[in-house]
VOGU-3710 file (C-alpha; in Angstrom, 3 decimals, decimal comma):
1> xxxxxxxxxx> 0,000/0,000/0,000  0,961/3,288/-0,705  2,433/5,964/1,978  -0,288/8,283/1,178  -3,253/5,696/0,525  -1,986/4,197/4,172  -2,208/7,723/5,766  -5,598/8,711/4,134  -7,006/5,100/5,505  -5,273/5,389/8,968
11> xxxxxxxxxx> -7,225/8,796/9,398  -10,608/7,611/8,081  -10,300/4,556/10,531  -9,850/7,265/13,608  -13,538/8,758/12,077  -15,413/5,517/12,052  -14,149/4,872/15,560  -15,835/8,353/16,326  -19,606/7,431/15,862  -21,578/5,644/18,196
21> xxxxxxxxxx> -24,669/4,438/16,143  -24,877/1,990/13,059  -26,801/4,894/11,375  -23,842/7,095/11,906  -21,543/4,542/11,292  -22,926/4,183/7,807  -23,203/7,474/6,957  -19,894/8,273/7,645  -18,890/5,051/5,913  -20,960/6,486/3,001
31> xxxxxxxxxx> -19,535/10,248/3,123  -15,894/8,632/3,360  -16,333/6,782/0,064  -17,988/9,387/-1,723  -14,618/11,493/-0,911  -12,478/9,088/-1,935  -13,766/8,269/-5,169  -10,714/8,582/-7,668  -7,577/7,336/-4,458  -7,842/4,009/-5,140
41> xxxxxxxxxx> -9,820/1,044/-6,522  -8,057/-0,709/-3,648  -9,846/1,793/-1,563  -13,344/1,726/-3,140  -13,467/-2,355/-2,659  -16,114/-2,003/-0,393  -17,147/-2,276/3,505  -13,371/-4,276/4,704  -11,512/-2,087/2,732  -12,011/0,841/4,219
51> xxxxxxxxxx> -12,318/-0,886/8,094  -9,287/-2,721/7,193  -7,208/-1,557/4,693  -5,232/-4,369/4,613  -3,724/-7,121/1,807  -6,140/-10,487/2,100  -5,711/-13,515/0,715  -7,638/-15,122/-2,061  -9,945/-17,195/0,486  -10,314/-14,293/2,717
61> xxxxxxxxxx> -11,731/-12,148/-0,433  -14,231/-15,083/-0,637  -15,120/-14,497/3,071  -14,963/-10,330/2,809  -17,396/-10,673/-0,529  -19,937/-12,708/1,568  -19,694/-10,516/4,296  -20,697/-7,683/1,868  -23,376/-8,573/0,558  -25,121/-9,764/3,902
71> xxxxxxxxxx> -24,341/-6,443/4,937  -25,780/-5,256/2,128  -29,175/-7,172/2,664  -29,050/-5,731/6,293  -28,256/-1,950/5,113  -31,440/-2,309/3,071  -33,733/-3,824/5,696  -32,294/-1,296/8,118  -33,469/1,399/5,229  -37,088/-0,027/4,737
81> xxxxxxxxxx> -37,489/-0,056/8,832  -36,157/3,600/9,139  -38,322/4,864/6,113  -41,375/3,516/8,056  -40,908/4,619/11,159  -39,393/8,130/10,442  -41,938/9,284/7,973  -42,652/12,510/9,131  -43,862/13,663/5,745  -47,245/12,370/3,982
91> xxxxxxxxxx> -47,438/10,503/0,968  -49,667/13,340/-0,998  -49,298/16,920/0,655  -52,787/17,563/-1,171  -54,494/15,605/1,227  -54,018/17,913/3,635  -57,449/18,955/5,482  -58,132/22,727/5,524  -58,655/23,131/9,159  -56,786/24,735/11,804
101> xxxxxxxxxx> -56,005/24,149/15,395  -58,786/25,160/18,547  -55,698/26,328/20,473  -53,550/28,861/18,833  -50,152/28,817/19,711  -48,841/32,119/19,222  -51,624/33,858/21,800  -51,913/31,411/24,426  -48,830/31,039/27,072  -49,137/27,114/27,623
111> xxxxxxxxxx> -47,340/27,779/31,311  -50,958/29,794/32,030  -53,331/27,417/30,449  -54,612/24,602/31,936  -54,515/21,560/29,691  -57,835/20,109/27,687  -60,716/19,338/29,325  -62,476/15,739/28,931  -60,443/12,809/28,815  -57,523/12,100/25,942
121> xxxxxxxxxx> -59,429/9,091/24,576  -61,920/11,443/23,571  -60,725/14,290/21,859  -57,573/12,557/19,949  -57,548/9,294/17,964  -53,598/7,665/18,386  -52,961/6,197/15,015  -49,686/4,568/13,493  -46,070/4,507/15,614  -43,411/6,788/13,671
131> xxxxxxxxxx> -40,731/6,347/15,796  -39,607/5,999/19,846  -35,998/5,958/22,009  -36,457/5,223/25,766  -39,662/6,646/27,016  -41,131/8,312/24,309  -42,399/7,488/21,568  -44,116/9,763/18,837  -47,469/8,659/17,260  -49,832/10,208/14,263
141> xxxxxxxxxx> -52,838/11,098/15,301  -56,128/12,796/14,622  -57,979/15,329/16,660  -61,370/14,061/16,702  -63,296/17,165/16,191  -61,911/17,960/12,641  -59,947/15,172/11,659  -56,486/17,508/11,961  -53,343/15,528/11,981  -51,077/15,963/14,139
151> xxxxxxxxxx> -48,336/14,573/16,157  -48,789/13,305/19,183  -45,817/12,160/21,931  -45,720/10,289/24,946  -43,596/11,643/27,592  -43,141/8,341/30,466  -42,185/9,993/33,864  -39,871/6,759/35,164  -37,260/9,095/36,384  -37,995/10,783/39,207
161> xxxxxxxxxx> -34,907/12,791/39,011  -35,644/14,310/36,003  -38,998/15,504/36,943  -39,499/19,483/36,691  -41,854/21,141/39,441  -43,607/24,122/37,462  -46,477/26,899/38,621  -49,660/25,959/37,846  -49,782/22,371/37,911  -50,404/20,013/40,827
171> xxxxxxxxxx> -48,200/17,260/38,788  -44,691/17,514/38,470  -43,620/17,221/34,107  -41,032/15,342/32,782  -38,057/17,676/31,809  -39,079/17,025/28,174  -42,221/18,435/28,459  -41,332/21,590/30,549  -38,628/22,532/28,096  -41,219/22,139/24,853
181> xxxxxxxxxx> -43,707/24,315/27,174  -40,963/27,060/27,971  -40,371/28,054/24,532  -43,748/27,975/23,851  -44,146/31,007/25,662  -45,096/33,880/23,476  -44,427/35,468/21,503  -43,119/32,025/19,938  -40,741/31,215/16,932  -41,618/29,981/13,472
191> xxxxxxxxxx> -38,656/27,996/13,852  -39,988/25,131/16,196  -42,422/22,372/16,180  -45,333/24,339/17,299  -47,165/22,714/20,775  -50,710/22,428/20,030  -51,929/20,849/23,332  -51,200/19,171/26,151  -52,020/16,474/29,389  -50,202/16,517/32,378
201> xxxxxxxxxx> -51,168/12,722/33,937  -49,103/11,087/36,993  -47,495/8,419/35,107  -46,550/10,347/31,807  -47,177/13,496/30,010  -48,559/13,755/27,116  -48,091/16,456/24,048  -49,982/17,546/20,870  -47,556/18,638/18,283  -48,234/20,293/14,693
211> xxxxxxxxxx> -47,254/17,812/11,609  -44,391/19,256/9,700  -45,679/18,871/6,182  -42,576/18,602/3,448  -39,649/18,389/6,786  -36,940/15,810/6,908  -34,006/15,337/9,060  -30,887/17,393/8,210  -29,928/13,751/8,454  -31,413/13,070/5,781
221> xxxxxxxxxx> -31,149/15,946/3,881  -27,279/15,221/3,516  -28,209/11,954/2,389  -30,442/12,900/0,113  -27,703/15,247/-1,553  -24,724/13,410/-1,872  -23,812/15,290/-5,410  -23,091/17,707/-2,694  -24,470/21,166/-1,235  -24,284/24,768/-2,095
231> xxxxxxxxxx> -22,729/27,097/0,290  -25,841/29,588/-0,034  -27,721/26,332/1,318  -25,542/25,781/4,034  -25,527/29,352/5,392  -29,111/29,651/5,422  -29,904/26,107/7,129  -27,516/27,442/10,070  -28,348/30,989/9,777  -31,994/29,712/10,997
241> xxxxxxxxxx> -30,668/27,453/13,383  -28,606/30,458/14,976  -32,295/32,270/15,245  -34,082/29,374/16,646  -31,508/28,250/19,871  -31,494/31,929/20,397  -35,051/31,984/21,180  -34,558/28,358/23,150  -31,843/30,158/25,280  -33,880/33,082/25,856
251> xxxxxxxxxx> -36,420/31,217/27,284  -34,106/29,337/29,887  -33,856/26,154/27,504  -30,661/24,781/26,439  -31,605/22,600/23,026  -29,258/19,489/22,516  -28,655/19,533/18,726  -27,871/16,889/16,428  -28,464/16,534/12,814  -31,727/13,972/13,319
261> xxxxxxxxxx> -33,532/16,833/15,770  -33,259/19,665/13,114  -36,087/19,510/10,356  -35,408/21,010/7,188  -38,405/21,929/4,344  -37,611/20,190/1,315  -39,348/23,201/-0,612  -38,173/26,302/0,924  -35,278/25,053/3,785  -37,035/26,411/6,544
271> xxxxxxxxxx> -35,840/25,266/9,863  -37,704/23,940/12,606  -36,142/22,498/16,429  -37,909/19,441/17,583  -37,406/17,057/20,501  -36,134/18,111/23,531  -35,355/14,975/24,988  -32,107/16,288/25,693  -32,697/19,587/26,662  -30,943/21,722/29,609
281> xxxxxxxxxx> -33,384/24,054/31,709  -30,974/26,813/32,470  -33,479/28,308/33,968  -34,670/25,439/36,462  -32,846/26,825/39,718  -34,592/29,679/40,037  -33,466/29,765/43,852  -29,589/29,893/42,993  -27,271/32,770/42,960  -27,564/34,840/40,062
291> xxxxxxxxxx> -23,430/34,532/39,186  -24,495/30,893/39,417  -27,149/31,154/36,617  -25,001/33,460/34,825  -22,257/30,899/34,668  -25,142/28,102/33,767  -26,182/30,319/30,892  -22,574/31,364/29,370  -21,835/27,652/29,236  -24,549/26,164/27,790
301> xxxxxxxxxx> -24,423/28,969/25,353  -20,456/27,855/24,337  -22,061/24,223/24,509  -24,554/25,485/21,453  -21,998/26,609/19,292  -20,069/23,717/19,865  -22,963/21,703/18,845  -22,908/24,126/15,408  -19,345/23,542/15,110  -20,173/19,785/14,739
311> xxxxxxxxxx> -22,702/20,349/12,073  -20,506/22,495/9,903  -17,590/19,587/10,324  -20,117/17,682/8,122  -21,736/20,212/5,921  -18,916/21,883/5,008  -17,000/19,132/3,426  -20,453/18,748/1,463  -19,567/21,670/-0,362  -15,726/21,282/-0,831
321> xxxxxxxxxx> -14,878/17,506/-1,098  -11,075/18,515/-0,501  -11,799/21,837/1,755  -8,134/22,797/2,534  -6,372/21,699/-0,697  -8,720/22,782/-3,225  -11,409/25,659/-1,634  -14,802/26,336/-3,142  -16,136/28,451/-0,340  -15,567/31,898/0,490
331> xxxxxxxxxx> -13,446/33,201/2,841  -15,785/34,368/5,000  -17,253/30,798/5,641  -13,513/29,482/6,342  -13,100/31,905/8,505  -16,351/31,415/10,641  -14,867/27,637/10,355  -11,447/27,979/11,610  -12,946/30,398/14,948  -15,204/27,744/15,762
341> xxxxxxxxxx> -12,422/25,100/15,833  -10,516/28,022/17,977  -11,369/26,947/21,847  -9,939/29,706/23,471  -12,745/32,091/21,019  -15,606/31,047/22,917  -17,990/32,671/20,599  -21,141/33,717/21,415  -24,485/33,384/18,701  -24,839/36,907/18,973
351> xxxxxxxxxx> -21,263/36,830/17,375  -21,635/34,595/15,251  -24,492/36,601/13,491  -22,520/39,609/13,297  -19,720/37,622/11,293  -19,315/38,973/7,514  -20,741/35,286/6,063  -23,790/35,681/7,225  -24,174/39,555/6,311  -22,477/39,114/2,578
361> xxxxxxxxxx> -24,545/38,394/-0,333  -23,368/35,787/-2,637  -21,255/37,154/-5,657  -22,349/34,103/-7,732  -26,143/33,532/-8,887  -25,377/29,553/-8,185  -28,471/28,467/-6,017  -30,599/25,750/-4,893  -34,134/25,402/-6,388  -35,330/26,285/-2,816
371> xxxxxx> -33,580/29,098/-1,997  -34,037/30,517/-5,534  -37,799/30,759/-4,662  -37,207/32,633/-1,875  -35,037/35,112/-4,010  -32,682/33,887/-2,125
//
């Protein structure tokens, strides 16, 4: 093997090592043979190659080829189960049913409203499972009065210690559901999954989400754009991000964000936060001193952009396959890039607003479809 083949595989192995999930793991694994098209047809052999990167003999080629396509079989199941239980978006967006909400969710403060009267059973119909992690799951549903879809999650309260005690309400909430009823406050932002309603039961909690129509995971965004992305894209997915967490923090929430929490409009790229699973309430000890909560908020604020930082290590490379050798991005963007990898900057989101990439317009007229009908 080569010196420089044996470098470029010794520092891919270090970012497979990295991920914790298979989903990750093949993403990565995907992203790390789309940028090393062209190195090697050693290096493109497949799954072992780029684990391994090692000389086999003729039997263990057998073995490795076997091995592949089982995996292969797997990858697809794994890709038929994900498809049905992350489907976020309906099959025909004309079937959408011209009704609106009974609780608006820009003029009512869900902290000062009491949740739905009658029972759950009767005003919601639970329909089919899209997807669940340890308890919660998220359902479809259907409000019974119109027929509105909606989303509906199920918040289990089997951790005492993360229960949150909050005015109003004679039952303590699961963290989750405090958090999504915090930034609910108004006035509200266009950039999260808006809370429709709510129950507040002893053994769980329950919320009543809007549907995103059109969203998908940035998750699967990037995956759906492997030709790669436009920096104009790019800046205006995060640019909306930027907007959103600072509403979270402003509210006393500190939103834990990864690329499958972030939804992203396949028409227009508008940006919507959901799931606060993971969420911080800065705001929680209201009791402590206020250096205390100052300290609380400065560092979950560095913890944001830290979480930003992590998303442009991905999307960036979308848009330059070889960023540092060969740069198709402006200055402006590798500068935001290289102060974010800085630790002793500490940057704020205010800050990273004012930056010049976010305030230049683009000298080229290159665009997505989506941002072009914006006029963007």
């Amino acid at each position: 093997m080569s010196p420089p083949l044996q470098k470029t595989c010794l520092g891919y192995d270090a970012k497979l090592a990295s991920v914790h999930s298979q989903e990750e793991y093949m993403f990565v694994h995907n992203l790390i043979r789309y940028e090393t098209q062209g190195t090697s047809s050693a290096w493109i052999g497949g799954y072992d190659a780029v684990a391994g990167c090692k000389k086999r003999t003729q039997g263990g080629k057998l073995f490795a080829g076997l091995r592949r396509a089982w995996k292969s079989k797997k990858e697809s199941f794994h890709t038929q189960e994900e498809t049905q239980v992350c489907a976020f978006v309906p099959e025909d967006p004309s079937q959408e049913l011209p009704h609106t909400s009974g609780v608006d969710p820009t003029g009512t403060d869900p902290l000062e409203s009491e949740p739905t009267d009658g029972s759950f059973e009767s005003v919601y119909h639970v329909g089919t499972k899209l997807k669940s992690r340890r308890g919660v799951s998220y359902h479809e549903g259907f409000r019974n009065s119109d027929d509105k879809r909606v989303i509906i999650q199920f918040i289990k309260k089997n951790q005492p210690e993360k229960l949150v005690e909050l005015p109003g309400y004679s039952n303590p909430l699961s963290q989750e559901a405090a958090a999504m009823l915090m930034v609910q406050k108004p006035p509200t932002s266009e950039h999260l999954v808006q809370l429709y309603d709510h129950f507040v039961m002893e053994d769980q909690d329950i919320l009543i989400m809007e549907y995103p129509r059109s969203y998908i995971s940035l998750f699967e965004y990037v995956q759906q754009n492997r030709s790669g992305l436009i920096e104009t894209e790019v800046k205006h997915i995060i640019l909306e991000l930027i907007v959103a967490l600072q509403h979270c923090m402003s509210r006393g929430v500190y939103h834990d964000t990864h690329m499958k929490n972030i939804l992203v409009c396949t028409k227009t790229l508008h940006v919507k936060l959901m799931d606060f699973g993971g969420a911080l309430l800065v705001e929680e000890r209201r009791e402590d001193e206020p250096i205390l909560i100052g300290a609380i908020r400065k560092n979950a604020e560095w913890a944001i952009t830290d979480d930003i930082r992590k998303l442009l290590d991905v999307l960036v490379p979308r848009i330059s396959r070889w960023f540092w050798m060969r740069p198709r991005v402006s200055k402006e963007c590798r500068d935001l890039f290289k102060q974010l990898h800085d630790v002793e900057s500490r940057m704020t989101l205010q800050a990273m607003l004012d930056l010049d990439w976010f305030k230049r317009k683009p000298k080229n007229k290159k665009s997505s479809p989506a941002l072009a009908a914006q006029g963007l």
